[in-house]
VODREN-724806 format. One record per atom (N, C-alpha, C): residue in one letter; x, z, y; atom name. Coordinates in pm, whole numbers, plus 50000, padded with zeros to 5 digits. Layout:
VODREN-724806
 aa    px    pz    py at
  A     X     Z     Y CA
...
END
This chain:
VODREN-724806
 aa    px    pz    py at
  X 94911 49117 83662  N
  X 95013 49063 83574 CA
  X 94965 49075 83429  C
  X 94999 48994 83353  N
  X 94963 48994 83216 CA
  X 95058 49043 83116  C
  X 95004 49174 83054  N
  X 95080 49211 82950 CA
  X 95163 49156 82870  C
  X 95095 49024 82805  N
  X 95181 48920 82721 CA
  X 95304 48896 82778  C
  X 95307 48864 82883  N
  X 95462 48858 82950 CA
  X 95591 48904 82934  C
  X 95483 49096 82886  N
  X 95598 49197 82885 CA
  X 95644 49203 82780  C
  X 95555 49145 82663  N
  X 95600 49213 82517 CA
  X 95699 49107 82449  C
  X 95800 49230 82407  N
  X 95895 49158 82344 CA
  X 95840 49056 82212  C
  X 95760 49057 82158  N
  X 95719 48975 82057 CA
  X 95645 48855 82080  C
  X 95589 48828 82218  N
  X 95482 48731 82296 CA
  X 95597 48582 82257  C
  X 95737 48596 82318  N
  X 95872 48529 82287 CA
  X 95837 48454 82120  C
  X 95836 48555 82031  N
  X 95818 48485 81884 CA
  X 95686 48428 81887  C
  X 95619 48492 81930  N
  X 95464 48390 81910 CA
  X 95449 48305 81946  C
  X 95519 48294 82062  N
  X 95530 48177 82147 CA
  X 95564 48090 82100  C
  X 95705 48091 82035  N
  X 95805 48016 81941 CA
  X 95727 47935 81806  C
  X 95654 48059 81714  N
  X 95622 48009 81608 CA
  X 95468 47954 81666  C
  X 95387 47911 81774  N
  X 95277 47879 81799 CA
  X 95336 47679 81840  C
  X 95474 47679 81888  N
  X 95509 47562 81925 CA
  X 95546 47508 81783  C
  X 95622 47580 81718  N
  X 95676 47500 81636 CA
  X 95558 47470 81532  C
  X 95460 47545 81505  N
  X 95366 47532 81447 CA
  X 95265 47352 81493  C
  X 95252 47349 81621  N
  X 95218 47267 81692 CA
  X 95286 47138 81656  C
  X 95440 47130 81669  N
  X 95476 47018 81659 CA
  X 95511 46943 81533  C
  X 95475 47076 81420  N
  X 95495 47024 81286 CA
  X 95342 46970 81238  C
  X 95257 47005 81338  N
  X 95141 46928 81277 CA
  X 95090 46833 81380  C
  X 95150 46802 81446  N
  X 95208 46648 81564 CA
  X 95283 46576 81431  C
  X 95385 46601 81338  N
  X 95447 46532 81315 CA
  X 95392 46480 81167  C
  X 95295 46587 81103  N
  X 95182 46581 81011 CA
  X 95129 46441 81074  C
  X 95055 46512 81143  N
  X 94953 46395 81200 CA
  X 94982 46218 81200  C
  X 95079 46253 81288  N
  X 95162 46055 81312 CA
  X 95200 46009 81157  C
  X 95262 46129 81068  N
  X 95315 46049 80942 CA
  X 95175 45976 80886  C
  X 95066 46081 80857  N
  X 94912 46035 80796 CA
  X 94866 45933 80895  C
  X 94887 45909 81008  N
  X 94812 45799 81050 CA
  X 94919 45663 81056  C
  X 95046 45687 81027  N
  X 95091 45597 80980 CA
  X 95092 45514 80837  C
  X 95094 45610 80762  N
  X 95071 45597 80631 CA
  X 94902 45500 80589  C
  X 94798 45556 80701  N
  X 94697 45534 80649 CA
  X 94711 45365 80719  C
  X 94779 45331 80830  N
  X 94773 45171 80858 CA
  X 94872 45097 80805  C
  X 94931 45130 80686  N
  X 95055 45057 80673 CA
  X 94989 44957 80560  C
  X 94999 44847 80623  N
  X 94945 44745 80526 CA
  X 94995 44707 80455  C
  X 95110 44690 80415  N
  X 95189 44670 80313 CA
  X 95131 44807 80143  C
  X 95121 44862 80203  N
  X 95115 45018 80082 CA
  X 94960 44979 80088  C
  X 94864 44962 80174  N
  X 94726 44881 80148 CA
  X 94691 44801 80046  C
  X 94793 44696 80036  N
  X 94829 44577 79964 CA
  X 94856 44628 79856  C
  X 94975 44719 79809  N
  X 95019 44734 79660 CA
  X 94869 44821 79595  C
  X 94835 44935 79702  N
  X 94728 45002 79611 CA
  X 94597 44894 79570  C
  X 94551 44819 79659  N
  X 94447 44730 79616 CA
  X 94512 44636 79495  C
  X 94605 44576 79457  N
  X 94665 44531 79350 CA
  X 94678 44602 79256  C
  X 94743 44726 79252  N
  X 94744 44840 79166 CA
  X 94618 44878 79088  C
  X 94528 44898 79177  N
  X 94372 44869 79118 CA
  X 94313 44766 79036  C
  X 94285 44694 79098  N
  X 94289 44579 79023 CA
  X 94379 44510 78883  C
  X 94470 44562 78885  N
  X 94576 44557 78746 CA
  X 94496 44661 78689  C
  X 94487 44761 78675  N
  X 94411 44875 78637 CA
  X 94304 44872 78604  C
  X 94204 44834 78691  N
  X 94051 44721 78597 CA
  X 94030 44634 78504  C
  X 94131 44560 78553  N
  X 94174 44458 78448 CA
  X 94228 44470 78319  C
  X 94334 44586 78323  N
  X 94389 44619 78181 CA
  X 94244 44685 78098  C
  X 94184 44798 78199  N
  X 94123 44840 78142 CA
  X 93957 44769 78061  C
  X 93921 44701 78157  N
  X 93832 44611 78124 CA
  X 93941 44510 77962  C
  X 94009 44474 77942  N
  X 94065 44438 77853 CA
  X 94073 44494 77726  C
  X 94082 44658 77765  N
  X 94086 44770 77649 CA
  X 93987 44749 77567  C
  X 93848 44755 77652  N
  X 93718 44747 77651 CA
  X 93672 44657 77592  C
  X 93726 44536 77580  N
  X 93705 44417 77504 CA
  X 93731 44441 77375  C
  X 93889 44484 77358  N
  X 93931 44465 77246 CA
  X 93900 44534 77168  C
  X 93841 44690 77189  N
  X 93834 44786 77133 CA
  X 93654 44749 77094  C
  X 93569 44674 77154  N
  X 93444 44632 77156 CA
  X 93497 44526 77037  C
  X 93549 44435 77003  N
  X 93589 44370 76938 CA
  X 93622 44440 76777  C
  X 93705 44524 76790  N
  X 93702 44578 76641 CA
  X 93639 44667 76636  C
  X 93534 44717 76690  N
  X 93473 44834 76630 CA
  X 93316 44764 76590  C
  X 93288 44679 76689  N
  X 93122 44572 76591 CA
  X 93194 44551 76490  C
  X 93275 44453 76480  N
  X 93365 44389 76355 CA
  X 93352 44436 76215  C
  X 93371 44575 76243  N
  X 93404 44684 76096 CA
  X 93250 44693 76066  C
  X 93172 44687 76153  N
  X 93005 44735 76109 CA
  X 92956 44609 76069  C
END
């Protein structure tokens, strides 16, 4: 027979080893949902791209008045 059986604390380990388990089951599915959701794909690749763009713009303008003055 196995000791673990007997001990009153095997019960909590037990407990916090499942719940441990199913909170990173539920980790898991959110991140692999998250990572196929094409819609949120879509805004971040746009998001980027607005973001290059402004910035590439900065870059211009700021290239623009600073030869200018010299």
């Amino acid at each position: 027979m196995n000791t673990a059986l007997l001990s009153t604390r095997s019960g909590v380990l037990a407990d916090w080893a499942v719940r441990c388990g199913l909170a990173l089951a539920g980790w898991g599915l959110q991140r692999a949902t998250r990572r196929t959701d094409r819609d949120r794909l879509l805004r971040r690749l746009d998001a980027r791209a607005a973001a290059e763009s402004a910035l590439a713009e900065r870059d211009r303008r700021y290239r623009s008045t600073t030869y200018g003055l010299m």
